[in-house]
Each structure stands twice: as structure tokens, then as C-alpha cells.
TORSE-357405 format. One record per residue (C-alpha): residue in one letter; x, y, z. Coordinates in steps of 0.001 Angstrom, whole numbers, plus 500000, padded with zeros to 6 digits. Example, Ala and Ser with C-alpha at 12.3 -4.5 7.8 and 13.67 -1.06 7.14 Angstrom:
A512300495500507800 S513670498940507140 
This chain:
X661119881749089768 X662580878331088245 X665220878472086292 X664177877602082314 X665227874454080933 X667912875441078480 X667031874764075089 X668355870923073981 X671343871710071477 X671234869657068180 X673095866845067659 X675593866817064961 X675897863815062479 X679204862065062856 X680692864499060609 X683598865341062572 X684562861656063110 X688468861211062787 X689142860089059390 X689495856370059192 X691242853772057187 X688042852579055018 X684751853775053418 X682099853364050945 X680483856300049065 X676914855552047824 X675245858309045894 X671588857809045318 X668404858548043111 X665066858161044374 X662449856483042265 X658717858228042288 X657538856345045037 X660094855966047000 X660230858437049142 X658498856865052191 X661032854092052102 X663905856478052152 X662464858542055178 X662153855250057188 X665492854264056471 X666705858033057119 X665148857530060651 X666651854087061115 X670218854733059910 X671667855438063511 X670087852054064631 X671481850005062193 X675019851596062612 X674510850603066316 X673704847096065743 X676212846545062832 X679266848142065158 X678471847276068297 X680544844214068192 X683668846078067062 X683940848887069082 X687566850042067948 X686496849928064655 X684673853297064364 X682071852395062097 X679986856158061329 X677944857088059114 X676569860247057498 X673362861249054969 X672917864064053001 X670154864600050966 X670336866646047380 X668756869349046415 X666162868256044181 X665246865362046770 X665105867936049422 X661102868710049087 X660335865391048240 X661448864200051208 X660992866642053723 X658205868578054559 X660485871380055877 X661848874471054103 X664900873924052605 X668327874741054562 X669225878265053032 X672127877479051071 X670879874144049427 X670911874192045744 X671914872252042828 X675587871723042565 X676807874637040192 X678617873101036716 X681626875051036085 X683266875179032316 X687098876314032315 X688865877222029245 X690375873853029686 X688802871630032213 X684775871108033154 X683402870256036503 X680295868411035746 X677031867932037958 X675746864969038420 X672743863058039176 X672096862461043430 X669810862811045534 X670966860743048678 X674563860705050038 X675678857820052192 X679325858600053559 X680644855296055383 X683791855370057253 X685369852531059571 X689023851169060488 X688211847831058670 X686632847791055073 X684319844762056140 X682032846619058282 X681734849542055531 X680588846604053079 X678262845234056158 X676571848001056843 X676511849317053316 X675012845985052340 X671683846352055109 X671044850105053986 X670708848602050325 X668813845652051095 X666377848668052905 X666172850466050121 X666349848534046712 X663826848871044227 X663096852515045833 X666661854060044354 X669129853995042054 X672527853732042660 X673964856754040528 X677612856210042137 X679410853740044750 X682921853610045443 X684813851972047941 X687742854055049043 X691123853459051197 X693173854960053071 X696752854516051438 X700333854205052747 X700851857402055249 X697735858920054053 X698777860294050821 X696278859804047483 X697480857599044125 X699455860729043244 X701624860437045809 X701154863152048368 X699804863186051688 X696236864683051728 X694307866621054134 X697210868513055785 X694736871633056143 X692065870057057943 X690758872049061108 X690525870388064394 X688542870814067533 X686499873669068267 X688360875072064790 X686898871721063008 X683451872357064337 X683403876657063603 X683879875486060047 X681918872875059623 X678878873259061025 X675861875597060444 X675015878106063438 X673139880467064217 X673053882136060518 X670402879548059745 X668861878117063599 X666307875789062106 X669499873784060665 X672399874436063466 X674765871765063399 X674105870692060238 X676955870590057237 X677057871622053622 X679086868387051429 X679899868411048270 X681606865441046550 X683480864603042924 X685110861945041582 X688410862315040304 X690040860175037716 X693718859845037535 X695963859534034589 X698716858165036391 X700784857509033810 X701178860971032700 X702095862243036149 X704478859349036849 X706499860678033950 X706709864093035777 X709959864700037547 X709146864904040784 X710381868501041554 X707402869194038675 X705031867565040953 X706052869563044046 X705435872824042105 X702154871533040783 X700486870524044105 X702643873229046564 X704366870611048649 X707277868558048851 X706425864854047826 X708746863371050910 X708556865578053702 X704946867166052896 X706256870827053567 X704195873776051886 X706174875377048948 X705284878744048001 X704694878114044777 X702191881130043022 X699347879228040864 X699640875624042612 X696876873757044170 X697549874116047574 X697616878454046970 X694171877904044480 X692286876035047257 X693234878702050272 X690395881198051045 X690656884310052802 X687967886817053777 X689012890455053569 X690514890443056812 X692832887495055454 X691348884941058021 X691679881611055976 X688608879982055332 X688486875722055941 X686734873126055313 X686756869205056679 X687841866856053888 X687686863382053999 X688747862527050364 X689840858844049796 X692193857443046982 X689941854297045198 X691158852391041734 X691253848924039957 X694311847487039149 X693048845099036878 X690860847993035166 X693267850657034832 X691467853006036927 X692820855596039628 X691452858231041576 X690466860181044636 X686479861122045701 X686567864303046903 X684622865260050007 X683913868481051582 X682159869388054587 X681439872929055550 X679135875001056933 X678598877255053975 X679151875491050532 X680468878716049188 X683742878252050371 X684186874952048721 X682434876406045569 X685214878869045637 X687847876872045913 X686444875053042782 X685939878145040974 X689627878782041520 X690527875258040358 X688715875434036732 X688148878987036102 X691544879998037197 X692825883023039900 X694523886127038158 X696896885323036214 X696493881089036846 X693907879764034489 X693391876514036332 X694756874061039024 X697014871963036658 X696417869221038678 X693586869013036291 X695814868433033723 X696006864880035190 X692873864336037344 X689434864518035537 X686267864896037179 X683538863128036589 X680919863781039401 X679447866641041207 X676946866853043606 X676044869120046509 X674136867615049460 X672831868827053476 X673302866745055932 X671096867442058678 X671330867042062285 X671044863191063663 X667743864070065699 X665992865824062319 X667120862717060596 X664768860483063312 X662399862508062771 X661185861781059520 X658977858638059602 X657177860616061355 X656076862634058630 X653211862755056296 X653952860508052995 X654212862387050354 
């Protein structure tokens, strides 16, 4: 008998691209109406990276969707993924993590801010007057990759086969294998504040040293709040991609936090541990200096489910 084919394998978005120097966050609302517009662009999005890029090869121009919750059966005419739902609003004694308003995620990443801004630019000019723009920011990669606080970021993040365990969805949901979970926030930055912190405060607040980037074991600081064991005590990861963003002229600082993951529970509990505090630590104090001010929780499917959806009935 002939062998069987074997069954194609879906292909990932480029969520496991290496972080780059540049991107542009565009968070989305879709007008009533709109939603055959957004499906056609959905479909198209790989094509217009191609075109935009292909004269800059080394300049690793990617880009990723996610679509929200309440956009999900609007624009699909799929179940939902299992774990899709509304990002979840947490109120600390002391600090709130807010959710927002967004139902499409746009997560641009290239060496050279230009081509974020050029490709950003076309997807807009696709889809205006059938969104909103609920949140853009154009981020940067800074000094030796460290956010406006000062320290390098994204020490933690899994690699390889490691990178894609934790970041994509398997088998525990097949219709949506190698898809990813993301969450994002916006974090404001009083700088001033934490400027006037020695810096040995600053160490024990975020669990590293500010020079040489070497963990601290420091009990209650944010590098010991966002580290997530099962029982077992195998850590839990996920990929983040934050980037620092601000105005000089304006006064404004901060980092966007991005998550990808195969489950969103882990990132939920690391944000559970940052507001609502871990035994005998009632919050990250990092909070004390960094307010957020979005929240949203997004899928983002694989590329081949993405080109598949002009091809569905308008809604």
C-alpha cells in the first residue's frame, strides 16, 4: 500500500522572529461594517510584507495579527481558540491593570524604523474608515537593549525548540496548533521618581544588577514575581518582545509590554503576581513607578488560517 501523505503542519506567524531594533504597535477597533475589509486585509497581510521588504532583505521586516476576543466571531466563522477571552482587569490594593478597548493587533518589527512606518502606513490606507485606531506606538530598541529604566530586558526569553514549546499552541487545542496567546499593556514611566532612587534601590526592586545584568535574589522583586513554576518546579516562559517608546518634548516614557505564549494563563499569572501581590509581597513595586494604561488579550492564528479568510462568507 502507498504510504499516506503526512498531514501539512501549520505554519506559524513570525512570532518567533529575533527581536529587532524597531516596531510599531497598532491596536484596532472594528466599525459595524467592517469586517469584510479586515478579513481581506487579514488574508493580504503576508503579501504586502513581501512587497514592502523585499527590497531590504537584512532588514527583517515581520509582521504579526491577533485578533481580540470580542472581534473573534465577527470575524471568523470558526469556533473560538479555547483560551480566548477578554483580557481579565485586575484591582490591587495599590495598583490597577486596566482592559482596554482592541480588537485587532498589528505587531511590526524591522532593523530600520522606516519600513515599520512603510508598511504600517499601506495596512492603514487598507483599512481606514473600517477601524479605529484605539492605540499606536512606535517603539525602539535602546542602548544594549535595556528599557527607559535602565535595565536590560528580556534576559528570560526561551530560544529554539524551548522558544517554540512555549509559545505555541499544540496539540491541547489541534484546530489552532501553532498559534500564540499575546497579551499587551502600556506602561507609563515616572522617570523622575526612579532616577532619584539610588541605584542599589533599583537593583533590589527589579532583581538585577543595573551594570552587569546579573539576577539578585532578592524575595518580592520583579524578576522573582514574574517566574512561574508548575508543581514539579519546571519554570514556565513566555516570548517577550516589549519595547521602550517616549516623547521628549512631551514628557512621556514607557515600555509596551508584549507577551506571547501558548497558554495566556501563564502571563495572566505573572500579572496576578504583579498587582495582587505573592505571600507576603503585595505588588511588583515597579508599579510604584510604571502605570499601566492598556490591556488587551489577542490570538494570533496560524499564517495559512490567516489566508484563509476572504474566503469566507461576509458576515
Amino acid at each position: 500500500m502507498p504510504t499516506p501523505a503526512p498531514t501539512p503542519q501549520p505554519v506559524p506567524q513570525p512570532v518567533l522572529s529575533p527581536l529587532t531594533r524597531a516596531s510599531l504597535f497598532l491596536v484596532l477597533t472594528v466599525d459595524p461594517g467592517g469586517e469584510p475589509a479586515v478579513r481581506e486585509l487579514l488574508a493580504d497581510l503576508a503579501g504586502l510584507r513581501r512587497a514592502i521588504g523585499f527590497g531590504y532583505p537584512d532588514a527583517q521586516l515581520s509582521v504579526v495579527a491577533g485578533i481580540g476576543s470580542e472581534a473573534w466571531d465577527r470575524l471568523v466563522d470558526r469556533p473560538r481558540p479555547a483560551e480566548l477571552h477578554p483580557f481579565r482587569e485586575l484591582r490591587g490594593a495599590r495598583h490597577h491593570a486596566p482592559a482596554t478597548p482592541g480588537d485587532l493587533l498589528l505587531h511590526l518589527r524591522a532593523t530600520r524604523q522606516d519600513l515599520c512606518f512603510s508598511l504600517g502606513t499601506e495596512i492603514m490606507n487598507r483599512l481606514r474608515g473600517h477601524v479605529a485606531v484605539a492605540d499606536e506606538v512606535a517603539g525602539f530598541s535602546y542602548l544594549d537593549q535595556r528599557d527607559l529604566l535602565g535595565f536590560v530586558d528580556g534576559t528570560e526569553n526561551p530560544v529554539g525548540r524551548e522558544a517554540a514549546d512555549a509559545v505555541l499552541v499544540g496539540e491541547q487545542d489541534p484546530a489552532y496548533a501553532g498559534g500564540s496567546y499575546v497579551v499587551v499593556q502600556k506602561y507609563l514611566h515616572d522617570l523622575d521618581a526612579w532616577n532619584r532612587l539610588p541605584v542599589e534601590q533599583q537593583e533590589q526592586i527589579i532583581g538585577r544588577r543595573k551594570l552587569t545584568n546579573l539576577e539578585l535574589d532578592t524575595p518580592g522583586s520583579h524578576v522573582v514575581l514574574n517566574t512561574i513554576t508548575d508543581p514539579d518546579g519546571t519554570e514556565r516562559k513566555i516570548l517577550r518582545d516589549n519595547m521602550p517608546f517616549g516623547s521628549p518634548g512631551s514628557g512621556e516614557f514607557g515600555t509596551y509590554f508584549i507577551g506571547y505564549a501558548r497558554t495566556p494563563e501563564v502571563t495572566e499569572e505573572m500579572l496576578r503576581h504583579m498587582f495582587l501581590g505573592d505571600g507576603p509581597t503585595s505588588h511588583d513595586r515597579i508599579l510604584d513607578f510604571s502605570t499601566a494604561v492598556t490591556g488587551t488579550l489577542f490570538f494570533a492564528p496560524p499564517a495559512d488560517f490567516l489566508e484563509d479568510l476572504a474566503d469566507q462568507p461576509a458576515s
